[in-house]
C-alpha positions in Angstrom: 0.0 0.0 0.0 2.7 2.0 0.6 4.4 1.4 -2.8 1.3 2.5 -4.2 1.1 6.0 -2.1 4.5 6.9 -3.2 3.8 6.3 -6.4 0.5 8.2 -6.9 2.5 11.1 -4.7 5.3 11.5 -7.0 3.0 11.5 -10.1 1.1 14.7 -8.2 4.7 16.1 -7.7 5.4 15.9 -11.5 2.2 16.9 -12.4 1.7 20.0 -10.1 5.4 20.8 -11.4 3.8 21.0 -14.8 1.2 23.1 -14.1 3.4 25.4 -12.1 7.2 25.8 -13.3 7.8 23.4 -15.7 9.3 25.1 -19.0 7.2 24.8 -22.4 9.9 22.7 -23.7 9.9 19.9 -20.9 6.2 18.9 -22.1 7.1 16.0 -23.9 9.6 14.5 -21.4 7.3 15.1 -19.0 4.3 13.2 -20.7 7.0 10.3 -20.7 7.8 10.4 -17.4 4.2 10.4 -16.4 3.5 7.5 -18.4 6.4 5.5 -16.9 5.1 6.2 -13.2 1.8 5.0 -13.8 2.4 2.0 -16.1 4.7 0.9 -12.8 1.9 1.4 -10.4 -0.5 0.0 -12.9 1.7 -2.9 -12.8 1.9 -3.7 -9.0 -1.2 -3.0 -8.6 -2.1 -5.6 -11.3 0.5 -8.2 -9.6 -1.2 -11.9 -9.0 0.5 -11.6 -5.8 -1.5 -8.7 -4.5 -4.8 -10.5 -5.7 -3.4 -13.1 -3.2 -2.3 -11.0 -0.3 -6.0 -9.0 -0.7 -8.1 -12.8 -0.4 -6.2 -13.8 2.6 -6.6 -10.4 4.4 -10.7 -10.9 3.4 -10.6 -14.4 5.2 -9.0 -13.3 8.4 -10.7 -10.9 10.8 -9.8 -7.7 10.0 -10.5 -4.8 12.0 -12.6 -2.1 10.7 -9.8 -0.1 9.4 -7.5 -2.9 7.9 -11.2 -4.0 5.9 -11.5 -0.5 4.7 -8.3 -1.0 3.4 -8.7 -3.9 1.9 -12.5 -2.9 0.8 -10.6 0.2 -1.2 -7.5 -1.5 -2.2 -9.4 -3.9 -4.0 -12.2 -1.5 -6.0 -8.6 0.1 -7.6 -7.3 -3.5 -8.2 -10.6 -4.4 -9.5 -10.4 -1.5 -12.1 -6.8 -1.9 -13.4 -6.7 -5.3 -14.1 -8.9 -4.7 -16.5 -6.9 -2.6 -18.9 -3.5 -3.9 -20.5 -0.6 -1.9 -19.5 0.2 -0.8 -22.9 -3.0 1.0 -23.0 -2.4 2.5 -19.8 1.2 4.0 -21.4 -0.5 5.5 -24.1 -3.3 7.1 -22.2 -1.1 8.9 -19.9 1.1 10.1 -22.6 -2.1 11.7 -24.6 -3.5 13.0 -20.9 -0.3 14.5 -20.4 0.5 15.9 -24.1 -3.1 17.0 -24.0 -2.6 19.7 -20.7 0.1 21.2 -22.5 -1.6 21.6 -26.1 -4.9 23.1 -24.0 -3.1 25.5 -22.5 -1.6 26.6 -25.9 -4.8 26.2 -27.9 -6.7 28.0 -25.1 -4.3 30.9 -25.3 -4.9 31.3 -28.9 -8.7 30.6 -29.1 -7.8 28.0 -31.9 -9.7 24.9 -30.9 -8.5 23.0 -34.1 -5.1 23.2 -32.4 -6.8 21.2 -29.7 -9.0 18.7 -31.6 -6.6 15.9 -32.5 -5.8 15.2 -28.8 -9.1 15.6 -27.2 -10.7 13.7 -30.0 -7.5 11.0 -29.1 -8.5 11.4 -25.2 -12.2 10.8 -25.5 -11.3 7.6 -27.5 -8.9 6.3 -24.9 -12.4 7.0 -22.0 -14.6 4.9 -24.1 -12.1 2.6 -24.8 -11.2 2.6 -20.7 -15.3 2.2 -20.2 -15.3 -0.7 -22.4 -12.5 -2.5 -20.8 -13.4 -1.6 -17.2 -17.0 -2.7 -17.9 -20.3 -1.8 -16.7 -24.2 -2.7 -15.6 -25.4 0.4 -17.0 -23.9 2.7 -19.6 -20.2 3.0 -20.3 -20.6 6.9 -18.1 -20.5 4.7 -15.0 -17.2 3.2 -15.6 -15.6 6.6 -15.3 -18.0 8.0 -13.3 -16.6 5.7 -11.1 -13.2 6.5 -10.6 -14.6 9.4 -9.1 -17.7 8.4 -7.0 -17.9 4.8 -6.3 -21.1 3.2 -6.6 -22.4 6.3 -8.2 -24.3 5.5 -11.9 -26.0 7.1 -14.6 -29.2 5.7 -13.2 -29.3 7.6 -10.2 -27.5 10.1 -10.7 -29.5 11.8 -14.0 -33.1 12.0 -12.1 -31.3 13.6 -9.0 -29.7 16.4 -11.2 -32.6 16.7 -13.2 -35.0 17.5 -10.0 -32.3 19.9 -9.1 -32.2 21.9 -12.2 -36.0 22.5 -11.7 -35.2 24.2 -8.2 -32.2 26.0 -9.8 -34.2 27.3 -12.8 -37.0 28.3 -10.0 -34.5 30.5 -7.7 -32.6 32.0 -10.7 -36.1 32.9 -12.5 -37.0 34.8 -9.0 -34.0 36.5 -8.9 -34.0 37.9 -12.3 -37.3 39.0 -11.4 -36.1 41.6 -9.1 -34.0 44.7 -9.3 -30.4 44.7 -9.5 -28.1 45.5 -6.8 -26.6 48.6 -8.0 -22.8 47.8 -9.7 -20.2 48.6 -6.9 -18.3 52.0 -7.7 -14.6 49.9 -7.3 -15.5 47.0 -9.9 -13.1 46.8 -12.9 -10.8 49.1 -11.1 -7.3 48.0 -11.1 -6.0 45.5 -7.5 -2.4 45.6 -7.4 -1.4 41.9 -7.8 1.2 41.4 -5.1 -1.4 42.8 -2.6 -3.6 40.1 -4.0 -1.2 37.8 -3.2 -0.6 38.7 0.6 -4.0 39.1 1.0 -4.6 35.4 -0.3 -1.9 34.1 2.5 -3.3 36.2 5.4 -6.9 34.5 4.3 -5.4 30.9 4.2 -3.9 31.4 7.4 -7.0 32.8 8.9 -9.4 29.9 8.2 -6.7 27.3 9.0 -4.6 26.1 6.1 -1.3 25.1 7.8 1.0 26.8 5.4 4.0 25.4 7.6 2.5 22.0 5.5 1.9 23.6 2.3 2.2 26.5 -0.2 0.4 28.5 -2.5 1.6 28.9 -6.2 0.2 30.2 -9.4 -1.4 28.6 -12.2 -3.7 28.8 -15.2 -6.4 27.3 -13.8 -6.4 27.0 -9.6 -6.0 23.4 -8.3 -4.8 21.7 -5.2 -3.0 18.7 -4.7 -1.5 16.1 -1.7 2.6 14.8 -1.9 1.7 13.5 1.5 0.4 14.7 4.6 2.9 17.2 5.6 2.9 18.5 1.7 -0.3 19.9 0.3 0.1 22.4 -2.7 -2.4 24.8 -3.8 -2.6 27.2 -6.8 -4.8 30.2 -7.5 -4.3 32.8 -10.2 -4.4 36.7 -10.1 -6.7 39.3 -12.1 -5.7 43.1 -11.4 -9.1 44.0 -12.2 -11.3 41.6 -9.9 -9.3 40.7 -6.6 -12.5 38.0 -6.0 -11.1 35.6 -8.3 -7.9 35.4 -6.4 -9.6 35.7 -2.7 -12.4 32.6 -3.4 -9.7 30.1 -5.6 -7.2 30.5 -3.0 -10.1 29.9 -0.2 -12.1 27.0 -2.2 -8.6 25.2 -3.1 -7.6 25.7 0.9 -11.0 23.9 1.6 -9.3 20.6 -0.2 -6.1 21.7 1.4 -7.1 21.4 4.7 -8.9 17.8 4.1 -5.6 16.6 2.7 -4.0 18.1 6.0 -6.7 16.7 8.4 -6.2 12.9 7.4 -5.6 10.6 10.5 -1.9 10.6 10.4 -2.4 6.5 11.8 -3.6 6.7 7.6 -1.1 7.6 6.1 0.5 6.1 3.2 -2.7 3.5 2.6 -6.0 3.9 1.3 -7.2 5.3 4.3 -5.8 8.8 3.9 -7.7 10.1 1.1 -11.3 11.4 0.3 -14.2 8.6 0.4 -15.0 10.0 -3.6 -14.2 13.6 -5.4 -17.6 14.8 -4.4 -16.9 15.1 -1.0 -13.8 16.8 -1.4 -15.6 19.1 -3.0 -17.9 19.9 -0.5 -15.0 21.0 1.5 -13.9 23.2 -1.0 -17.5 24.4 -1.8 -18.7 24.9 1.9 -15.2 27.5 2.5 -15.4 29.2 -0.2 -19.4 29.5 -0.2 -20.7 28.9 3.2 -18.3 30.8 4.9 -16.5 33.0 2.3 -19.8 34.5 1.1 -21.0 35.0 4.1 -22.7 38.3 5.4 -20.2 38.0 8.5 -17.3 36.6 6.5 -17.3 39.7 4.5 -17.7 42.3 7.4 -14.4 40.6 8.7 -12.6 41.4 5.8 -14.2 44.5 4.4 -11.6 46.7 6.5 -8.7 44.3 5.4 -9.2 44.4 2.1 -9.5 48.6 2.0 -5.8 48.1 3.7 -4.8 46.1 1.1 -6.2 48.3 -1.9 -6.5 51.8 -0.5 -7.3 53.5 -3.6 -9.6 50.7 -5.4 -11.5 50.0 -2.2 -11.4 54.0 -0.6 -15.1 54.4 -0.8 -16.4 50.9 -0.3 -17.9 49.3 2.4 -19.6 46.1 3.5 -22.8 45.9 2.0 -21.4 46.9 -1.6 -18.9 43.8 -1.3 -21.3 41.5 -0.3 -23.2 42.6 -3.1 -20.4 42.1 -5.3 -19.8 38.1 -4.2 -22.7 37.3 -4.0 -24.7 38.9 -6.8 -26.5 36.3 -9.3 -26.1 36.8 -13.5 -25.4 34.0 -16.0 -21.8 34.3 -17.2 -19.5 32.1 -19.3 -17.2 31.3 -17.0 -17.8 28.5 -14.5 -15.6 29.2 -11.7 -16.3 32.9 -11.9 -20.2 32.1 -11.8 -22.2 32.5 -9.0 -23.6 29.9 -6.2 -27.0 30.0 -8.1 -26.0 29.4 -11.3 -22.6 27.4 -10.7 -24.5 24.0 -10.4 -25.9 24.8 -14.1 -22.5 25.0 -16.0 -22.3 21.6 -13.9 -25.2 20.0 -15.5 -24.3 21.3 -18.8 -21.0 19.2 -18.5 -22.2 16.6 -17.6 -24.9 16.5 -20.7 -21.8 17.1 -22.8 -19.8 14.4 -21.3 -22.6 11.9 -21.3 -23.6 12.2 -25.0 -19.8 11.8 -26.0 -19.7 8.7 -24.9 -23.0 7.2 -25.4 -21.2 8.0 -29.0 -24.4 10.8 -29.4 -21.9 13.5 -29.8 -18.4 13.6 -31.4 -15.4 16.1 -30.8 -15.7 17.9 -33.7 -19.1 19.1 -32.5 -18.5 20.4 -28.9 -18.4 24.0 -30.0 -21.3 24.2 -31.3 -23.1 22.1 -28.8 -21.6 23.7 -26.3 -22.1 27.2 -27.4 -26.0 25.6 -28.2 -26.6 24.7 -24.6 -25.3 27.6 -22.9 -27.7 29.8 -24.7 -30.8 27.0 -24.1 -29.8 27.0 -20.3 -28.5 30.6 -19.3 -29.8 32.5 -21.7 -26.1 33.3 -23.3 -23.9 32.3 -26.1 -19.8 32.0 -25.6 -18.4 34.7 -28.4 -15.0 32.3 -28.3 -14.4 28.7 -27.6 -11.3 30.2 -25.1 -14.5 31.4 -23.3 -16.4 28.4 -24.1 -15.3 24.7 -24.4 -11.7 25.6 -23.5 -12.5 27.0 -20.5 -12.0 24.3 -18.5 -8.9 21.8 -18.2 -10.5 18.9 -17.1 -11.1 16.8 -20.9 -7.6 18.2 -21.7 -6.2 15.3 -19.2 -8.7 12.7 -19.4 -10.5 13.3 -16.2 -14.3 12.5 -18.0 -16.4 11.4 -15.4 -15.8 14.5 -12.7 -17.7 17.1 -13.2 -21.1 16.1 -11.6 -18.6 15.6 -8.5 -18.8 19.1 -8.3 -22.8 19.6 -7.3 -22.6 16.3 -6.0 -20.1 18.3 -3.5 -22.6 21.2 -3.3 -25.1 18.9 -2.0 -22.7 17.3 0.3 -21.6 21.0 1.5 -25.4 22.0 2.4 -26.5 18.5 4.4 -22.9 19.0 6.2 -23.7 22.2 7.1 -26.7 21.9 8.3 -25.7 19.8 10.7 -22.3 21.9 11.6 -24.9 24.7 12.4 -27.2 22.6 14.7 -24.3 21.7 16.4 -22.5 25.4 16.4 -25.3 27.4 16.2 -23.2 30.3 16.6 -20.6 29.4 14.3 -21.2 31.7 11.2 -21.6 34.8 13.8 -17.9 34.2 15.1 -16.8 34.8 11.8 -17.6 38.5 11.9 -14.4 38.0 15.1 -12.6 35.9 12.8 -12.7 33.3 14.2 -13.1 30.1 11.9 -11.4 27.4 14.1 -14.5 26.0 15.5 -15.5 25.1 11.5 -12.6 23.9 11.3 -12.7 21.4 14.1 -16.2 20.1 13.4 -15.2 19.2 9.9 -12.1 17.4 11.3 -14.1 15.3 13.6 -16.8 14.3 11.2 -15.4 14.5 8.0 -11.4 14.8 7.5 -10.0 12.5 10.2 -12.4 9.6 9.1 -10.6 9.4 5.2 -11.4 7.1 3.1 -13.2 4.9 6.4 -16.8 5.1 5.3 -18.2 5.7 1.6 -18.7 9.4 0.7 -22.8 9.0 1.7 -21.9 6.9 4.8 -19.6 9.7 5.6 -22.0 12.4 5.3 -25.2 10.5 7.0 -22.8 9.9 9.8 -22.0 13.4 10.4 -25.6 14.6 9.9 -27.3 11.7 11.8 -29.2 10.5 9.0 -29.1 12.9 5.4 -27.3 11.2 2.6 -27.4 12.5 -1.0 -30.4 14.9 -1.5 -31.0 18.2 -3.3 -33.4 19.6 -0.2 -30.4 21.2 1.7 -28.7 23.1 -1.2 -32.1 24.5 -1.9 -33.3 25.4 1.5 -29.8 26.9 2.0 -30.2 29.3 -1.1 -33.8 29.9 -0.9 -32.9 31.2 2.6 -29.6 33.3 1.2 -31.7 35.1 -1.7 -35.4 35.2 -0.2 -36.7 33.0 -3.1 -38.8 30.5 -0.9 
């Protein structure tokens, strides 16, 4: 187990290199390297011996913790063995080549740039989904990787009664006035006070940045060398300081999951996220729960006019509140708002879900994607940089993720429903800044329990009964915007 940790550690060292510092000219070396490390781990993890080792563990009497182990052990085993390890070399190298040809094609808007190697990706993930296997539709086999147990099947009527309440709350909003636009918006945020800012925040809510560090990159990501090693990202805009402030805060909400792993865990399967959704809901609940909060903001209001005295002179509060939390349909999903986040979600997923039921090929993802942005916000992308580029997830293979995304929202809004029963005065301490006691709930129900319990195990635990449901995350925004 061990072996395998240090493997999947050095590959997030390479790749978090590459996404960081690495030179423009390492890319190719770099997809090669990649494509070593995980054929090795593909290859020990694929070892008869290990098959072994895992059936006589089963037939003893393990405890709880060494059956988790062996319970999540196996589920990877289960998975690799079904694909041939040359298969597995040439779908890292195109998941690697393909990061570094987005970032390039992205930069110059020239999506035929991109093409060949998403159109080589997408045939690797339903070659991957054929060879994995499935019950349903081939969706679930990648879907998997990222939420065990989660299908098609359950998942597609779950999002779809979610869109309704969505549509519902964004309709009444629209409906209204709004807020006036902020006198400092598109002024001009010196980027090294960004920065500081960003560190004083991450220290604030509890990211141990003795354990970590903050670097810069295209698109903000976190990731976990072990559990004294936790890299984030976030990136800087000199006209809106917001996009700075919430990546740096969302990526710290992974951040401090990775940090808040029982160190008894580490190096096995224990010391890791039950599934992607609910690391996202740590991300989601810091960055949106607390970061947007009425009280959250009062804290900081002052702060930030220290850091940007002339852009922030003649703001106050109410006007940034306004700002971070004000609902309108834009292009960009991780500048959107909490309303309308879930929606560029959903509009993933339809996109990923039709490639590979083979309804939708590469060539047409403009277009369709352009198409369904205007059916579902009212809004057409005048670029594919601000439209199916956007994101970097395809570009390195990882089909199957998005809906982990609302899946976290969900997760975020049961979890914090309970946090709040049990610390009813919680979000009121943060107008003292003071986010520790946060901080300590969500180690003792959620971070120090890893990969123990499945994700919904995890979160019905915590909340003494509430599982996966949409009620929460719409009871939680009805109450935010007054839409009930």
């Amino acid at each position: 187990m061990r072996e395998f940790d240090d493997l999947s550690h050095v590959v997030a060292l390479l790749s978090w290199d590459q996404e960081t510092n690495m030179p423009r000219t390492g890319a190719a070396a770099r997809a090669a390297q990649l494509s070593t490390l995980n054929v090795l781990r593909h290859e020990r993890l694929c070892d008869p011996r290990l098959g072994e080792l895992l059936e006589l563990g089963a037939e003893g009497e393990p405890s709880q913790e060494q059956a988790a182990m062996i319970r999540n052990l196996e589920h990877d085993r289960d998975r690799a063995v079904r694909l041939p390890v040359e298969f597995v070399r040439r779908m890292a190298a195109a998941e690697s080549r393909g990061a570094s040809i987005w970032r390039e094609a992205r930069a110059a808007d020239d999506f035929g740039m991109y093409r060949p190697v998403l159109e080589e990706i997408v045939g690797y993930k339903r070659e991957q989904a054929e060879l994995i296997g499935y019950e349903g539709e081939p969706y679930d086999a990648l879907l998997d990787a990222y939420e065990p147990g989660m299908t098609v099947a359950r998942l597609e009527p779950l999002l779809a009664s979610l869109r309704v309440e969505l549509e519902r709350i964004l309709g009444a909003i629209r409906g209204r006035p709004a807020a006036p636009v902020a006198p400092f918006v598109s002024r001009t945020f010196e980027p090294a006070a960004q920065w500081e800012l960003t560190l004083r925040i991450l220290r604030d809510i509890g990211f141990d940045l003795g354990a970590g560090r903050q670097d810069i990159s295209a698109h903000p990501f976190s990731t976990s060398i072990s559990l004294q090693d936790v890299r984030l990202t976030t990136r800087l805009d000199e006209s809106n300081p917001f996009d700075a402030i919430y990546s740096s805060i969302h990526e710290a909400g992974h951040g401090m999951y990775e940090q808040g792993f029982d160190p008894r865990f580490a190096g096995t399967p224990l010391a890791q996220a039950p599934s992607h959704g609910i690391h996202e809901s740590q991300s989601r609940m810091w960055e949106n729960w607390v970061g947007r909060s009425r009280p959250f903001i009062e804290h900081y209001t002052p702060i930030m006019r220290e850091a940007f005295p002339d852009a922030l002179a003649d703001a106050d509060a109410g006007q940034i509140y306004d700002e971070v939390t004000r609902v309108e349909p834009t292009l960009i999903r991780v500048e959107s708002d909490e309303v309308t986040y879930n929606l560029h979600i959903l509009i993933r997923f339809e996109l990923e879900l039709a490639l590979l039921r083979g309804e939708l090929e590469v060539a047409e993802l403009p277009d369709a994607w352009n198409d369904t942005y205007e059916r579902t916000l009212g809004i057409r992308p005048p670029s594919d940089a601000l439209g199916v580029m956007q994101d970097i997830h395809w570009s390195h293979g990882s089909h199957g993720y998005f809906p982990s995304y609302t899946l976290g929202n969900l997760y975020a809004a049961v979890l914090w429903e309970a946090l709040v029963r049990d610390l009813p005065d919680a979000e009121a301490g943060f107008a003292e800044g003071s986010f520790a006691p946060v901080l300590e709930w969500l180690r003792e129900h959620v971070h120090r329990l890893g990969y123990l319990h499945s994700a919904e195990d995890t979160v019905r635990i915590a909340s003494g009964g509430s599982g996966l449901e949409v009620g929460a995350l719409v009871r939680y925004l009805d109450t935010k915007y007054e839409t009930a």
